[in-house]
C-alpha positions as a Markdown table, in Angstrom:
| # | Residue | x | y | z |
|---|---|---|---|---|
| 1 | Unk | -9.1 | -14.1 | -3.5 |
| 2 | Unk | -8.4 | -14.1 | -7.2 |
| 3 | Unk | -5.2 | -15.0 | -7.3 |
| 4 | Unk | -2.2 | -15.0 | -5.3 |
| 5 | Unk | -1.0 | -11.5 | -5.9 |
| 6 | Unk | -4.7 | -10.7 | -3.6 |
| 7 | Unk | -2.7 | -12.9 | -1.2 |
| 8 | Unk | 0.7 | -11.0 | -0.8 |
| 9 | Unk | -0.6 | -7.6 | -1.3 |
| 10 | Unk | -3.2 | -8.0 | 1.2 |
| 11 | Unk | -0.4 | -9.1 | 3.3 |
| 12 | Unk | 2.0 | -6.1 | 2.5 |
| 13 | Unk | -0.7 | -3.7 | 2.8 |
| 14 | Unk | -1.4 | -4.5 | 6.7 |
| 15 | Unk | 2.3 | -4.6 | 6.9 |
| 16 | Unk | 2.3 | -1.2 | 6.1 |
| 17 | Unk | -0.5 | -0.2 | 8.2 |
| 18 | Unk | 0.7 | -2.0 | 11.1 |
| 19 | Unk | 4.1 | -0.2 | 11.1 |
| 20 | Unk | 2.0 | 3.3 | 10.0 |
| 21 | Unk | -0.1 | 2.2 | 13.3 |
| 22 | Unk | 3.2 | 1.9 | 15.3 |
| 23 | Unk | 5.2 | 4.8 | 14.4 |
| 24 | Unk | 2.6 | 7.3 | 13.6 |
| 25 | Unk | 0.0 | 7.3 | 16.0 |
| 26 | Unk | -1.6 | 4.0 | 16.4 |
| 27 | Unk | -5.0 | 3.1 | 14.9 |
| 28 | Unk | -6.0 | 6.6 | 13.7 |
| 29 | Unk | -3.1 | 6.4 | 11.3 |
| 30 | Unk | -3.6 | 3.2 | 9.9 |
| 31 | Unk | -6.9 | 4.2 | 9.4 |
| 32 | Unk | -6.3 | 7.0 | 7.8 |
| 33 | Unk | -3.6 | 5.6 | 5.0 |
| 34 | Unk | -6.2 | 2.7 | 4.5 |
| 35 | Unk | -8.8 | 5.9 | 3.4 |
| 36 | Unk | -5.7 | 7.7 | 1.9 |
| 37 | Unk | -4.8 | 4.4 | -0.2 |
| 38 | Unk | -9.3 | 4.1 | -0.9 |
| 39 | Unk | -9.4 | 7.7 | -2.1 |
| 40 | Unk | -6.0 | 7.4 | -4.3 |
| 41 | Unk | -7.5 | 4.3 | -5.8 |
| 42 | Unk | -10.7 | 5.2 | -7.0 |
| 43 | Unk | -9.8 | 8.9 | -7.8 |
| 44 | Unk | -6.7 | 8.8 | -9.4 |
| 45 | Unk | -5.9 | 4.8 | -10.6 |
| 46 | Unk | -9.5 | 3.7 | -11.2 |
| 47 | Unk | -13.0 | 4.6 | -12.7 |
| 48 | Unk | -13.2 | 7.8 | -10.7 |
| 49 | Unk | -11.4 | 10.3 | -13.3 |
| 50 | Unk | -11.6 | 9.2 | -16.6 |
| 51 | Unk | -10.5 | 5.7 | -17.5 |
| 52 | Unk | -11.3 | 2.6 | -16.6 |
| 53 | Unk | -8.8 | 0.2 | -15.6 |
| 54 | Unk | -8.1 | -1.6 | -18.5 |
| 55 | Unk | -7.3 | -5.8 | -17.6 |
| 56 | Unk | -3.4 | -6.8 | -18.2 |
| 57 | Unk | -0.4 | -8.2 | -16.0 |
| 58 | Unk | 0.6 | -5.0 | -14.4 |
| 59 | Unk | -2.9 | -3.9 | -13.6 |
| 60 | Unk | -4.2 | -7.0 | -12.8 |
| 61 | Unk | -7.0 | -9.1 | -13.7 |
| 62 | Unk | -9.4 | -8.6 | -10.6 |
| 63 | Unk | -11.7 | -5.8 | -9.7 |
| 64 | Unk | -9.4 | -4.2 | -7.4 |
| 65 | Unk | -5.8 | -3.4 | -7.4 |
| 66 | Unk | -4.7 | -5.8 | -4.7 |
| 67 | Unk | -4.6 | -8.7 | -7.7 |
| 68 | Unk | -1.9 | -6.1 | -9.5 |
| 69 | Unk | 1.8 | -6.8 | -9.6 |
| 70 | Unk | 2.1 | -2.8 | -9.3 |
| 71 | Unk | 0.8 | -2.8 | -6.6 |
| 72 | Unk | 3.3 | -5.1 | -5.0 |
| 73 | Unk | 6.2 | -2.7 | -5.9 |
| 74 | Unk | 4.1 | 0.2 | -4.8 |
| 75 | Unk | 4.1 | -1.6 | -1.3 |
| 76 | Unk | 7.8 | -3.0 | -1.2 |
| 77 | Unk | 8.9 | 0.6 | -1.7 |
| 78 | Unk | 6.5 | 2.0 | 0.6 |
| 79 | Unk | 7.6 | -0.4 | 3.3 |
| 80 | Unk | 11.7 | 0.2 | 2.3 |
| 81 | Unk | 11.0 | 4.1 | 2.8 |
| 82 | Unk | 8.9 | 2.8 | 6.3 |
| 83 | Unk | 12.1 | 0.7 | 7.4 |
| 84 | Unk | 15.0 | 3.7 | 5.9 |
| 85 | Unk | 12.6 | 6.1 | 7.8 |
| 86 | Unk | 13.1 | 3.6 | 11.3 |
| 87 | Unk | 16.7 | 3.2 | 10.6 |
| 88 | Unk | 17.7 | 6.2 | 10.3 |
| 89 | Unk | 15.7 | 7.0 | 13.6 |
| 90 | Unk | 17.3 | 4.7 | 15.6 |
| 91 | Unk | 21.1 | 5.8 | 14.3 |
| 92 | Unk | 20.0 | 8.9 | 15.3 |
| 93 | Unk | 18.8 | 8.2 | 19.0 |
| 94 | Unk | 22.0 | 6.2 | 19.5 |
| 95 | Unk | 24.2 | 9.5 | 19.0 |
């Protein structure tokens, strides 16, 4: 790893797959958000379209967007919707 943001994201990201993997429909749906999260990534964010990812704090200095800081909120907010999403389950199984 480059630096720590590699670190944490890499952390958050099988965060989110583990709780995709437990709520969704095991390892077919954390396989599928990791290809979701690949296709995203080079299609949209990286060379794929038309830019390169140009170096700089919020993009990140690595090769990859798991050394980004964007990426980091990109995961905290995926994983507040993920915990909203069980919460509001669970309020509604208790009624």
């Amino acid at each position: 790893y480059a630096s720590v943001w590699h670190i944490v994201n890499s952390a958050l990201f099988g965060a989110v797959l583990g709780f995709l993997a437990l709520g969704r429909g095991g390892i077919w749906a954390a396989a599928a958000g990791h290809a979701g999260w690949t296709w995203l990534e080079t299609s949209w964010i990286g060379d794929g379209v038309t830019f390169t990812k140009m170096p700089g704090f919020w993009a990140g200095f690595g090769p990859d967007s798991y050394g980004a800081p964007t990426f980091t909120v990109v995961l905290m907010f995926t994983l507040g919707l993920i915990g909203a999403g069980r919460a509001l389950q669970a309020r509604k199984d208790r009624q």
